[in-house]
C-alpha positions in Angstrom: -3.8 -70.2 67.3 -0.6 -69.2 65.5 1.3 -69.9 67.9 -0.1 -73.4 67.9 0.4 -73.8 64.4 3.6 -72.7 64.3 4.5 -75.5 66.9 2.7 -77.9 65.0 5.1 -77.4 61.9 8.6 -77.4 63.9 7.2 -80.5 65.3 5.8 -82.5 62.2 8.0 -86.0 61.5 9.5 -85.9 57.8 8.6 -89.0 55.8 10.4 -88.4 52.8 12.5 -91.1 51.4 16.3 -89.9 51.7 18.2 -90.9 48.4 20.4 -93.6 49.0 24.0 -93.0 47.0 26.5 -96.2 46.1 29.2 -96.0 48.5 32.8 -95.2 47.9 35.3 -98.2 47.8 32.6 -101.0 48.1 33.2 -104.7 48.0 32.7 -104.0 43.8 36.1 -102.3 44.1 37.8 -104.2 46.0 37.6 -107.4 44.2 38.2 -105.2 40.9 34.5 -105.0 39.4 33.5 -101.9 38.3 30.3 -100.2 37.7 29.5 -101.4 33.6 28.3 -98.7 30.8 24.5 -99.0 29.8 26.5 -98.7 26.3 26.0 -102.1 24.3 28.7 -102.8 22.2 28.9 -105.1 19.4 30.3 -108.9 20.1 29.9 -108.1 23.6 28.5 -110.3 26.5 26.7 -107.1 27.3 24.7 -107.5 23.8 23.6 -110.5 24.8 22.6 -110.5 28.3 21.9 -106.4 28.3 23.6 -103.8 30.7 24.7 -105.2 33.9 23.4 -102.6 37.1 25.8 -102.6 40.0 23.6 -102.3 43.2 24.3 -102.8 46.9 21.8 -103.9 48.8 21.7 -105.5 52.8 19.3 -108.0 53.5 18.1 -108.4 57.0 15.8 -111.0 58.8 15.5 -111.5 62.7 17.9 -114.4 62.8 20.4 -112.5 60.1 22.4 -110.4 63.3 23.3 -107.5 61.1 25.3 -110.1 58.5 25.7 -108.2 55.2 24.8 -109.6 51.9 25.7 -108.0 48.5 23.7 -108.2 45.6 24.3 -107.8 41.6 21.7 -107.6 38.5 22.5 -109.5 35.9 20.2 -110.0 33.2 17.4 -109.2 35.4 18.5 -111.7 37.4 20.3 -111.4 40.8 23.7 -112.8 42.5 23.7 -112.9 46.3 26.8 -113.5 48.7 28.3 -112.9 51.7 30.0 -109.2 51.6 32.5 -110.0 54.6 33.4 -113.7 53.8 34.4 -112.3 50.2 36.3 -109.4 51.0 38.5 -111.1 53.2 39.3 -113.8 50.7 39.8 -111.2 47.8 37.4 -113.1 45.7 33.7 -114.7 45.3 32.9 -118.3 46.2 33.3 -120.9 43.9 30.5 -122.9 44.0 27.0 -121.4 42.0 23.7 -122.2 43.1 21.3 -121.2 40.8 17.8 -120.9 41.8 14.8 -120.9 39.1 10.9 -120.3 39.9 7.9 -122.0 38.8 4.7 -121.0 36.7 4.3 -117.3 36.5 7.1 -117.2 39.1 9.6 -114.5 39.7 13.1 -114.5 41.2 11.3 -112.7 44.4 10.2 -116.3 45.1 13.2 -117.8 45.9 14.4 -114.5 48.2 14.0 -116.4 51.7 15.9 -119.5 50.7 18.3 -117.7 49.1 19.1 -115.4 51.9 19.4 -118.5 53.8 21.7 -120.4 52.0 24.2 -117.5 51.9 24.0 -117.4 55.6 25.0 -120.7 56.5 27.1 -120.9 53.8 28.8 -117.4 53.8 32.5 -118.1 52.1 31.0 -121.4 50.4 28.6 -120.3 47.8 27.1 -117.4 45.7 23.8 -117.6 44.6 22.0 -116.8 41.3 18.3 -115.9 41.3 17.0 -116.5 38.0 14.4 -114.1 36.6 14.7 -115.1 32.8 11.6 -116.7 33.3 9.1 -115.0 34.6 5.3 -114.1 34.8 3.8 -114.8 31.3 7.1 -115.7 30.0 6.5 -119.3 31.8 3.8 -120.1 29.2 6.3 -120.1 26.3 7.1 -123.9 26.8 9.7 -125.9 28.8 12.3 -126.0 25.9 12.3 -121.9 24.9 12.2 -121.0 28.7 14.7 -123.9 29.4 17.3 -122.4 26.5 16.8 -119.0 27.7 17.7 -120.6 31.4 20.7 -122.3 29.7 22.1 -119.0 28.0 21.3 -116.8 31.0 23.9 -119.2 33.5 26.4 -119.1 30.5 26.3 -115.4 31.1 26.8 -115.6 35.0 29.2 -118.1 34.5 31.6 -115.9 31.9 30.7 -112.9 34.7 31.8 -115.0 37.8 34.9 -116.6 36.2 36.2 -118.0 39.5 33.5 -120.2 40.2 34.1 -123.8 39.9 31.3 -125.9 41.1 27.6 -125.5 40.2 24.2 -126.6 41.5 20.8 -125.7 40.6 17.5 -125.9 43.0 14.3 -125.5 41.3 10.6 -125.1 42.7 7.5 -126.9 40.5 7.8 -125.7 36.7 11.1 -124.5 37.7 12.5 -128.2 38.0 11.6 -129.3 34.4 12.9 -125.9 32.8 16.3 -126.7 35.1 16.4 -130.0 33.4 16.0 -129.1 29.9 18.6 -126.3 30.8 21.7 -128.7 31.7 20.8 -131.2 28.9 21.7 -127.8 26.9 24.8 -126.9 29.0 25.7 -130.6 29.2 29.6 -130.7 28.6 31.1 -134.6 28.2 34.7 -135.4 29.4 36.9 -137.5 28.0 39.9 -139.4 29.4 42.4 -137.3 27.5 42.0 -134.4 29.1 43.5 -135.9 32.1 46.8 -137.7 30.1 48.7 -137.4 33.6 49.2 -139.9 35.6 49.3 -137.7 39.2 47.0 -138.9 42.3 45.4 -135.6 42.1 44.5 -135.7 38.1 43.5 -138.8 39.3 40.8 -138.0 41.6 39.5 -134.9 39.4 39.2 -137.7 36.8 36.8 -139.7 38.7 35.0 -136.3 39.4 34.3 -135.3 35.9 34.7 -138.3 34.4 31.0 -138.0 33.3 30.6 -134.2 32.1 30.7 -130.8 33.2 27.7 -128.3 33.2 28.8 -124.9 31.8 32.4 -125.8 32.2 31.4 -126.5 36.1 31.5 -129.4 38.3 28.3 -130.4 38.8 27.2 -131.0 42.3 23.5 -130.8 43.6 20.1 -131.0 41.3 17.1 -130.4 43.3 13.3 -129.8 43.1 10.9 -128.8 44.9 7.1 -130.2 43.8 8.3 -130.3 40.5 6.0 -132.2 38.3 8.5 -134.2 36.8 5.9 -136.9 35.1 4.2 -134.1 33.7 0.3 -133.5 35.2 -1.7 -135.5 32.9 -3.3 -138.5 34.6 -4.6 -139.3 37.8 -4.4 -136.8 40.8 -1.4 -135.2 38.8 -3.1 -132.2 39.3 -4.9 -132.6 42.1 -7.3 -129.6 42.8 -9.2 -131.6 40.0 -10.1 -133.8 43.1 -9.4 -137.1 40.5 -12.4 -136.5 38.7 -12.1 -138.3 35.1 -14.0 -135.8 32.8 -12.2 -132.5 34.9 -8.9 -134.3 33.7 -9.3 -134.7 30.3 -10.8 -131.5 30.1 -7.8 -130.3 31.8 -5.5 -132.0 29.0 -7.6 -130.8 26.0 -7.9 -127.0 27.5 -4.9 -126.2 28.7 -2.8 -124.9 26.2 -5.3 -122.1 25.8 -4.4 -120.9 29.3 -1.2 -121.4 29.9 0.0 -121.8 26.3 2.8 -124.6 25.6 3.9 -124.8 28.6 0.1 -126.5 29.0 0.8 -128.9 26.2 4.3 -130.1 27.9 2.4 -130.5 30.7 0.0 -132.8 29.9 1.6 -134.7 27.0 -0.5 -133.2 24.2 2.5 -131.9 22.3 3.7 -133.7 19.0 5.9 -131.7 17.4 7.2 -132.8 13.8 5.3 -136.3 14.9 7.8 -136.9 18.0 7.4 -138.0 20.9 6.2 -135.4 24.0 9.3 -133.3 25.4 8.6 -134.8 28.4 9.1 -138.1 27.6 12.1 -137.4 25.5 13.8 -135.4 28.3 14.1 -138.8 30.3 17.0 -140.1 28.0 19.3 -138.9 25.7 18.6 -137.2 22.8 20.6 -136.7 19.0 21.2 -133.1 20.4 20.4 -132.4 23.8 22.3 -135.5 26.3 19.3 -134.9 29.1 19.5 -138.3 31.2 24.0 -137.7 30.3 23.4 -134.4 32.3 21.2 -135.7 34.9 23.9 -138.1 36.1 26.7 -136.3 36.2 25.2 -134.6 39.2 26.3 -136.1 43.0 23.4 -135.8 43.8 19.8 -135.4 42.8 17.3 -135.2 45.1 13.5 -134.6 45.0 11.4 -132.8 47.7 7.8 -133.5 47.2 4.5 -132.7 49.2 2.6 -135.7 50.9 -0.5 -133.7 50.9 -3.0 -130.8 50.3 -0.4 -129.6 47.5 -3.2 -128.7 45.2 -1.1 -128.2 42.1 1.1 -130.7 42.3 0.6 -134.1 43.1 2.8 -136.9 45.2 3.2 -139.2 42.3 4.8 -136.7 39.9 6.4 -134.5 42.4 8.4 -137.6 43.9 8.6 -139.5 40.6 6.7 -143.0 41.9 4.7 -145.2 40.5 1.0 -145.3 43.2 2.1 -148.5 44.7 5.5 -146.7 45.8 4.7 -144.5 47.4 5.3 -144.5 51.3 2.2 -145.8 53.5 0.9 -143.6 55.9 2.0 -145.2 59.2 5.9 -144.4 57.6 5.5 -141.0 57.7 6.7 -139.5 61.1 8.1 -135.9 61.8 11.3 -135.5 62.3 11.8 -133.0 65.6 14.7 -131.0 63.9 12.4 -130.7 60.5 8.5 -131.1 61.8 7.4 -131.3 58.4 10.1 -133.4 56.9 8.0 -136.7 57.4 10.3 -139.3 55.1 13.4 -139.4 53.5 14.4 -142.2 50.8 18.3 -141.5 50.4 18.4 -143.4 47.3 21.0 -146.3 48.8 18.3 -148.8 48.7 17.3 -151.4 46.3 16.2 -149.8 43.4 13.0 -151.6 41.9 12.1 -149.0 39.9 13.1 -150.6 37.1 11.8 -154.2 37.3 8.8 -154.9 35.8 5.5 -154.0 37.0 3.3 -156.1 39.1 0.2 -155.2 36.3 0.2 -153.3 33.5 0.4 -150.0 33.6 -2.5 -147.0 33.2 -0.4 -145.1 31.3 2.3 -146.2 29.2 4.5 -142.8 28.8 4.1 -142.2 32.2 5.5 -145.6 32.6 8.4 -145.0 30.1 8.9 -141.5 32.0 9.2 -143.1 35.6 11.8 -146.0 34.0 14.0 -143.1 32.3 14.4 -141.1 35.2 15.1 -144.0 37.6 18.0 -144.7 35.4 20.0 -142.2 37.8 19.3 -142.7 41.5 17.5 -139.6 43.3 17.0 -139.1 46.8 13.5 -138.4 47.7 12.1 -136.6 50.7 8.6 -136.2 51.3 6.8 -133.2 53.1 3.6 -132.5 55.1 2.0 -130.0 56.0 -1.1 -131.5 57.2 -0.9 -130.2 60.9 -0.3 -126.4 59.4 -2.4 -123.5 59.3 -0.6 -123.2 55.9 -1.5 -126.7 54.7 -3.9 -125.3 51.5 -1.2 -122.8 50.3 1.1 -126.3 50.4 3.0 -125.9 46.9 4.0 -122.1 48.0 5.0 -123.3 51.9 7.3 -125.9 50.6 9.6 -123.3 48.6 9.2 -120.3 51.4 7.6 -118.3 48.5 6.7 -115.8 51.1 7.8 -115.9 54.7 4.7 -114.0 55.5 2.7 -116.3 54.4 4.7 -119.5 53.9 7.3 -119.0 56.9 6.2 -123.1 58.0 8.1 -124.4 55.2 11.2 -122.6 56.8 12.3 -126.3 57.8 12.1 -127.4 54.8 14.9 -125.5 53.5 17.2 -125.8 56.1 17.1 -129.7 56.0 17.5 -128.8 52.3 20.8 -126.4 53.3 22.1 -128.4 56.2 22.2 -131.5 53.4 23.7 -129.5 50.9 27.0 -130.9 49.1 30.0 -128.1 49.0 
């Protein structure tokens, strides 16, 4: 019997957790960051944003081949790029994506895309996951959480100072909060900063010609089921199955659940007697230049869900009127994105902004649809209708979990392979 036990012990597996230490002369080192004091000192970037925590961390999926990312805290945020790619060039990309989440979101959510994006881009761009907004903190209103976006890439920005370029990718809430951000970090250029005459002043003039975003070139603006007409109205918010009295419930109640962020929503807001945020976010403002910002981007493109995207619905998510929207018999799979099912590059004629056929249900919405057309979007609409996956929809279309949402995987790889450097 002692015996037995005694070749139990010698035997037994150890499960303990062994500490993990930083390593010596890591990529931190040898592009000349070092590990930052907890210490907040006065007039700082540190008082502002709080202590930045170095940490090194690999991130491995089944198609990753032992690639090595690195990743940094900032502001409870987190920047993720390509270790190898930025050791040999001595330096970190120059192009920022900057990823934001949705209602009661978290920069977790954004974790599969973003590992993603690195990968096939590895010496192209780093990527910032933005966790100023998150959990409860998404009921505080579009404009708070938007200016709390806006100063949180100011600090990146200052942190990374080699980047150049910019782009932001956004899933549902996340795409109006992004929009109210760059209205804030909206930067116009004039012709005298390029007094030159030299073919290459010349070409960065007709680059920037129409603003920067935090000092950055602004390159791609994208959303996924974002509800970009708010979700007041009709089958805006579909899981109330279009049911009148359920939707102005809805619109009266909502505030008391989701707090201003309710009232933004669904147009109920009327602050000082103005109009709803919403609305005013479609043109420019005394202040804030939202539509100004909006353009300056290349591109600006719009991935929304077809279907059984309870949360979200098509109209809003894809920024149509009803009668716009794509018939059925026009939506075919592509084989190298199954659930990419239509794609409106934005090249065609735009008759957005001719008048309507009859007058419209809603008049804001109306006035919402006109402003944003003013800047042409790409639109590309997703279905998940022959998917296990199809109920969890607005999750699937962003990746929010691989586990659970792995069928939207396509979905952000024709969002990556489309992607303007």
């Amino acid at each position: 019997m002692l015996a037995a036990d005694a070749m139990l012990r010698s035997s037994r597996l150890d499960f303990r957790v062994p500490r993990i230490r930083r390593p010596r002369g890591g990529l931190g080192e040898r592009l000349g960051l070092r590990r930052r004091s907890t210490r907040q000192e006065p007039g700082t970037v540190g008082e502002k944003a709080g202590s930045l925590r170095w940490m090194t961390s690999c991130f491995m999926d089944p198609a990753s081949k032992g690639k090595k990312m690195e990743a940094e805290s900032v502001r409870g945020g987190e920047d993720l790029w390509d270790a190898e790619s930025a050791a040999q060039q001595g330096r970190f990309p120059e192009h920022l994506v900057v990823m934001v989440n949705g209602l009661v979101g978290s920069a977790e959510d954004w974790k599969f895309a973003a590992e993603q994006l690195v990968k096939k881009l590895p010496d192209k761009v780093i990527v910032h996951r933005s966790e100023c907004n998150s959990s409860r903190l998404t009921f505080d209103g579009v404009d708070l959480m938007g200016d709390r976006l806006a100063e949180e890439v100011r600090t990146v920005v200052k942190l990374r100072g080699g980047v150049r370029k910019i782009s932001f990718v956004a899933h549902s809430l996340g795409g109006l909060v992004a929009r109210y951000a760059i209205g804030r970090l909206y930067e116009p250029v004039t012709s005298v900063e390029f007094s030159c005459g030299t073919a290459e002043e010349s070409k960065a003039k007709d680059i920037c010609m129409l603003g920067r975003i935090a000092g950055l070139e602004p390159m791609n603006f994208i959303t996924f089921a974002s509800p970009h007409l708010g979700s007041r109205g009709h089958r805006q918010l579909p899981f109330l199955c279009g049911l009148p009295f359920l939707e102005q419930r809805a619109s009266e109640t909502a505030h008391f659940i989701v707090g201003r962020t309710g009232k933004h929503l669904f147009l109920t807001d009327k602050d000082d007697g103005k109009l709803p945020l919403l609305v005013r976010m479609v043109g420019d403002c005394d202040d804030i230049k939202f539509r100004s910002a909006l353009r300056c981007f290349k591109r600006r493109v719009a991935y929304a869900n077809a279907n059984f995207d309870h949360m979200v619905g098509w109209r809003t998510s894809s920024i149509r009127r009803q009668r716009e929207l794509p018939k059925h018999h026009l939506l075919v799979g592509d084989k190298n994105y199954p659930h990419i099912v239509y794609v409106d590059k934005g090249d065609k004629i735009n008759t957005h902004n001719e008048m309507p056929i009859e007058a419209p249900k809603d008049e804001l919405e109306e006035e919402m649809i006109r402003g944003l057309a003013q800047v042409p979007w790409e639109r590309v609409d997703v279905s998940f209708q022959k998917s296990r996956q199809r109920y969890v929809a607005h999750n699937t279309i962003q990746v929010k979990s691989y586990w659970l949402n792995s069928d939207g995987a396509d979905v952000i790889f024709h969002m990556i392979d489309n992607f303007l450097i």
